[in-house]
C-alpha angles and dihedrals in degrees: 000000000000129000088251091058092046090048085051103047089042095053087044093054096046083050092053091046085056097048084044089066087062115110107289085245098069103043127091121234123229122197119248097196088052091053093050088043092050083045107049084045088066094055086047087055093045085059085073088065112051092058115076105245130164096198104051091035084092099041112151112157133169125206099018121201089268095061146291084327136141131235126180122172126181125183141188116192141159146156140182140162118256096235138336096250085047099043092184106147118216121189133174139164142191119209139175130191133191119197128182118196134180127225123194107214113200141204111171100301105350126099137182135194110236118190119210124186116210119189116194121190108187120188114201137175142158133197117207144148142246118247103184106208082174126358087262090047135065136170108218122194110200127189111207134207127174138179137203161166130207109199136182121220087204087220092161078108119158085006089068101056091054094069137049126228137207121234105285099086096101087119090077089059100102094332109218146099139194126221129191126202135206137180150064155273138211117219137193112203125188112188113178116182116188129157095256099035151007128223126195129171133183134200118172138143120205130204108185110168105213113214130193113214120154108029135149091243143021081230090074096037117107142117133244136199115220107200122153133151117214139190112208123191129180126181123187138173143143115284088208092252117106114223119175090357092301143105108268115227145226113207127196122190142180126179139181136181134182123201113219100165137065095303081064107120091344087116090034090259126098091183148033134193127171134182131214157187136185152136122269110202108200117219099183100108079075137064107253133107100254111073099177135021118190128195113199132172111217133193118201125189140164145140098345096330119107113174133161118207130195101212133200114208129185132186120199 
């Protein structure tokens, strides 16, 4: 968070302290266990991020379970051994999300609707190792870390300074949390290389324990569990056409992944697959570090959830 959004969240919580001395008639009550509630939600979220996943890395969803509320979610994410005589694995991700959540403030009978925008930037990585069981097939221990912060922009605005609040609004004071994350993750990987096509297929379940430390309020602070189990299939072969000297590929892909911890049903899915198909260029006949790009068009679907995706893909 800058200096600027500090300086802001700060003046707008001294303005709503002095708005909270005013007579208890005239303020409006918000919830604390709705806060918590919001708030713990949003460390659940952030526990989509922090597991590589193909089919959330494109999540944008209106009108969540909790509410006409908006969720966008973008992640970047890869992992690859370091030879094939050093199989060390090395993975790591990049991932933002932008929740906007409603609070209904109350006084007696009188309600209002006040909107409240959350970012969440989350950092991951694992370190494992390759166990071949066939030359196609290989075992691979990870052991996963993640860190995070949750933040409120604090964008209520003018809305805000109309109404006057009672005490339990410490959570504005600052508004952010951090989260770090520890744990692991088992793999099966199936890589088969011919001349006319490549196969490569992924099982791995993931437990990462998400954990609060360092927040503005006791109100924002919680723990998540992201566990999730995935089944990951690529298919790749020429499509006969010669593009940078290269060969020029078709790519088909499938995906699914299903959600075990505490993400499971907080968006009102406890699954997503997607399907897709694209083109790979490869670059390699040069001497640049991307060896390959692939383009690929993805549709993702679950329980009430239907999403098309455009990916970007890049091998080193």
């Amino acid at each position: 968070m800058t200096l600027l959004s500090r300086t802001l969240l700060r003046a707008a919580a001294a303005l709503l302290a002095a708005f909270a001395a005013a007579p208890a008639a005239a303020q409006f009550s918000l919830p604390g266990e709705r806060i918590k509630k919001r708030a713990d939600g949003v460390l659940a979220l952030m526990s989509y991020s922090v597991v590589p996943d193909l089919t959330s890395s494109f999540l944008s969803i209106s009108g969540a379970q909790s509410g006409n509320n908006h969720l966008a979610m973008t992640q970047f994410a890869g992992g690859d051994i370091v030879s094939k005589d050093f199989p060390l694995y090395i993975e790591g991700g990049a991932a933002y999300i932008r929740y906007d959540p409603e609070f209904v403030a109350t006084r007696g009978e009188e309600t209002r609707t006040i909107p409240l925008k959350w970012n969440s930037l989350a950092l991951s990585g694992g370190v494992g190792w390759d166990f071949f069981i066939t030359p196609e097939l290989k075992l691979r221990p990870i052991f996963n870390f993640a860190l995070g912060q949750v933040a409120s922009d604090l964008s209520v605005g003018a809305r805000l300074l109309e109404l006057k609040f009672d005490r339990n609004i410490d959570f504005l004071d600052g508004g952010y949390l951090n989260a770090y994350g520890l744990g692991g993750s088992l793999m099966l990987d199936y890589e088969l290389v011919r001349p006319d096509y490549e196969v490569d297929v992924e099982l791995r379940y993931t437990n990462i324990r998400l954990q609060s430390f360092g927040g503005t309020s006791d109100a924002v602070k919680g723990s998540a569990d992201a566990e999730a189990a995935s089944l990951y299939a690529r298919y790749r072969a020429p499509t006969g056409l010669a593009f940078l000297q290269r060969p020029l590929r078709y790519v088909l892909e499938a995906a699914n992944t299903t959600y075990l911890g505490d993400q499971r049903g907080i968006l009102g899915f406890n699954y997503l697959s997607s399907v897709g198909v694209g083109l790979e260029v490869d670059s390699s006949a040069y001497d640049i570090f991307v060896t390959r790009t692939r383009l690929v068009a993805r549709w993702a679907f679950g329980d009430n959830v239907r999403g098309f995706a455009l990916g970007l893909a890049m091998s080193f």
